[in-house]
C-alpha positions in Angstrom: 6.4 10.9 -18.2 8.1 7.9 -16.8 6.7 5.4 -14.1 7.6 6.9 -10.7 8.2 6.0 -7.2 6.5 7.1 -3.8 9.3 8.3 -2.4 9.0 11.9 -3.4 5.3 11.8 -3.8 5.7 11.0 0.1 7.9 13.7 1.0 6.0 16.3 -1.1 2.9 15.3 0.4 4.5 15.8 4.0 5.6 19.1 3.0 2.1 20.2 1.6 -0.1 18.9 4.3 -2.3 16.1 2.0 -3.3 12.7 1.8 -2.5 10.7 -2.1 -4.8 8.4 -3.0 -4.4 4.9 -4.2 -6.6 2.8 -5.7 -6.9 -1.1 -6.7 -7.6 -1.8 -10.4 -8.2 -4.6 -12.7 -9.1 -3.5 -16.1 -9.3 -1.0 -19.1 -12.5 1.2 -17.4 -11.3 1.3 -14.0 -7.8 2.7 -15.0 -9.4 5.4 -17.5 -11.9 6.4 -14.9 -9.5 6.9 -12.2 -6.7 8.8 -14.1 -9.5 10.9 -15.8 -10.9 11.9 -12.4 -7.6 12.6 -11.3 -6.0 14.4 -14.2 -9.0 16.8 -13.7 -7.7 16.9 -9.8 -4.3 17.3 -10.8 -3.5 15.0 -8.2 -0.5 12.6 -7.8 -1.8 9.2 -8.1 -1.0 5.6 -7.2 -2.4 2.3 -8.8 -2.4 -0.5 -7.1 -2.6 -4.0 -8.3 -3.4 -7.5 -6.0 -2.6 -10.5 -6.4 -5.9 -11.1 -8.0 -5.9 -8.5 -10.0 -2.4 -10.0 -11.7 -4.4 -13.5 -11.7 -7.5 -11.8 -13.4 -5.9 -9.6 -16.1 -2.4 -10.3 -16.3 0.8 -8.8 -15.6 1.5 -7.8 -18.7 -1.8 -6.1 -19.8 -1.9 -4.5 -16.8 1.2 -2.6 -17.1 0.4 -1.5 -20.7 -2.8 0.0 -20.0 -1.2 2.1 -17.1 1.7 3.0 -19.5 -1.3 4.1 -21.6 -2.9 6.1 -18.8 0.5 7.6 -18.0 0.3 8.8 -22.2 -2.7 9.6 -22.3 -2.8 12.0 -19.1 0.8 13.2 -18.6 0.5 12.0 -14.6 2.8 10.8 -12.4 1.8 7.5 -11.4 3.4 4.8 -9.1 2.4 1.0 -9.8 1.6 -0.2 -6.1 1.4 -3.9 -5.3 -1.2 -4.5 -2.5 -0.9 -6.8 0.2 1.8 -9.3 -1.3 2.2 -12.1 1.2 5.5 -13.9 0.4 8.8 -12.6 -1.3 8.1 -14.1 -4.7 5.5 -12.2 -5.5 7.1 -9.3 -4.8 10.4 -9.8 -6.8 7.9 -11.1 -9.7 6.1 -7.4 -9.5 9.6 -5.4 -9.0 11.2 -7.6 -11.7 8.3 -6.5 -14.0 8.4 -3.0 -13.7 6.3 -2.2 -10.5 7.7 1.0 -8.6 6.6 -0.3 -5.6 5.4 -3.4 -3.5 3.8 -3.8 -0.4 5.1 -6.6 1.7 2.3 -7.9 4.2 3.7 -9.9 7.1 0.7 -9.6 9.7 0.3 -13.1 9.1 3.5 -13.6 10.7 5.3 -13.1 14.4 6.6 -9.8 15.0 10.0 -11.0 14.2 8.9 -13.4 11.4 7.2 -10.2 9.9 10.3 -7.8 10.0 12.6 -10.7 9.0 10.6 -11.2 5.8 9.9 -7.5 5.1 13.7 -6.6 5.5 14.0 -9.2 2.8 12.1 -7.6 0.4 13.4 -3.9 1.1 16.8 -5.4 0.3 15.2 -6.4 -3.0 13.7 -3.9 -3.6 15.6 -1.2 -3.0 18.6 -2.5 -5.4 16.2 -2.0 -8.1 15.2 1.4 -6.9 11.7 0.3 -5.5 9.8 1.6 -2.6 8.0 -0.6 -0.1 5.1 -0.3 2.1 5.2 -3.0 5.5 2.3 -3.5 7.9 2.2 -4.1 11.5 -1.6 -5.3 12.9 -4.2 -7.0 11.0 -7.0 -5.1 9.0 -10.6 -7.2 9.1 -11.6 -8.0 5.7 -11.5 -9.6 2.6 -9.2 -9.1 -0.3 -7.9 -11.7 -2.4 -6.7 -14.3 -0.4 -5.9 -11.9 2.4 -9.6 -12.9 5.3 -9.5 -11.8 8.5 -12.3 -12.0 10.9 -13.5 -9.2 12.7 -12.7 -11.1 15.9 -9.2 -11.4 14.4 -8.5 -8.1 13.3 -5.6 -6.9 15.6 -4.9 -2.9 15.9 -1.2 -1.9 15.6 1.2 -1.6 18.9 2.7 1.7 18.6 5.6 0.4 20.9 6.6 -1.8 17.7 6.7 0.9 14.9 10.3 2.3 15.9 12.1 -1.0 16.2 10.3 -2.3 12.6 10.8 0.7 11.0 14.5 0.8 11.9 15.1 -2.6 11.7 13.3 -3.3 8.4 14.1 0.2 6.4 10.5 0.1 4.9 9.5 3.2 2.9 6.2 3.6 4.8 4.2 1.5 7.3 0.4 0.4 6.9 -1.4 0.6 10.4 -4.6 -0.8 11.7 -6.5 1.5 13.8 -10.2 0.3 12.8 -10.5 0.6 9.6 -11.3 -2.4 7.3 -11.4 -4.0 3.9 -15.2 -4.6 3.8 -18.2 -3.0 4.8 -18.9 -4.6 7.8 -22.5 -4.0 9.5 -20.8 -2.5 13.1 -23.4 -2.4 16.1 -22.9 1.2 15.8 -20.3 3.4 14.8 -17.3 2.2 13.8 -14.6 2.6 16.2 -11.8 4.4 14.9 -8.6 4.2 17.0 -7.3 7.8 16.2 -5.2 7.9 19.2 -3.5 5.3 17.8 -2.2 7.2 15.1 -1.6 10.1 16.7 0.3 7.7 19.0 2.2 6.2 15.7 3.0 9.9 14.0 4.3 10.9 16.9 7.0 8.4 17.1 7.8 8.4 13.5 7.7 12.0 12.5 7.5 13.2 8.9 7.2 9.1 8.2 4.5 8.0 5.7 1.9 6.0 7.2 -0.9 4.4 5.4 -4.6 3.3 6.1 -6.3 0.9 3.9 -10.1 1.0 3.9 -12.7 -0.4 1.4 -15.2 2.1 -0.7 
């Protein structure tokens, strides 16, 4: 079975009522233990690879052990790229084989973001790539993506239809709470659920995704 895309992992998902899991790797054991656990799910499944990760291990090795995965286990896998910050990267993961990228602008202005993020869809989606955008700023650590607690901003539902539209991204990454590290909250950590609900409602039927840390 060939490399595939989100799109109709997304849509079948949707249809079914469930969530699809994706999870970072960087080496041999993490991609055996994963596609093991899911094979035995019989779960759809996608990878996904930082910046880091592509520093650590290497493009190239990368992509042959998840071609091994993908022999080994017969599962339809998509190769994600996490929180890419800048259009090179991007092309340089859709150029080598990656069936989808993740184009974080949060960094940016509002307009900056969707001006950067449209440039990637149109990439991307010549080549028959998916890509994931993101509006607000998840706290944490990852890579060379640190933002404070104090800095982490939730996402303004009143923006999602306009970048949406305007950028023609695949799905949208949302911050509602969640984070990239385990912080030690004064309490419970405060989940912003009517801020999704808020989000679904005004993109129906529209993948959304939440990045959290284990």
């Amino acid at each position: 079975m060939p490399l595939v895309t989100t799109k109709e992992m997304f849509k079948k998902a949707y249809e079914d009522g469930y969530a699809i899991g994706a999870f970072n790797v960087n080496n041999m054991e993490i991609i055996q233990a994963i596609t093991e656990a899911v094979k035995e799910e019989r779960a759809p499944l996608i990878l996904q690879v930082s910046a880091g990760a592509r520093r650590y291990a290497k493009h190239v090795y990368l992509m042959k052990l998840i071609e091994a995965a993908i022999e080994d286990t017969g599962l339809p896998i998509a190769v994600h790229l996490d929180h890419g910050d800048n259009f090179d990267i991007c092309k340089s993961c859709i150029d080598g084989g990656f069936t989808s990228v993740m184009i974080d602008g949060s960094h940016l202005s509002f307009q900056e973001n969707m001006k950067l993020t449209k440039q990637v869809v149109e990439y991307a989606h010549d080549k028959g790539v998916t890509v994931e955008g993101e509006l607000g700023k998840l706290a944490g650590i990852e890579d060379d993506v640190n933002v404070s607690e104090k800095d982490a901003a939730f996402t303004d539902p009143d923006q999602v239809e306009e970048f949406v539209k305007t950028t023609g991204v695949d799905s949208l990454s949302i911050a509602i709470g969640t984070s990239h590290v385990a912080f030690k909250f004064k309490g419970e950590p405060k989940l912003r659920f009517d801020i999704l609900e808020e989000v679904a409602r005004r993109l129906p039927s529209f993948p959304i995704v939440l990045h959290v840390a284990s």
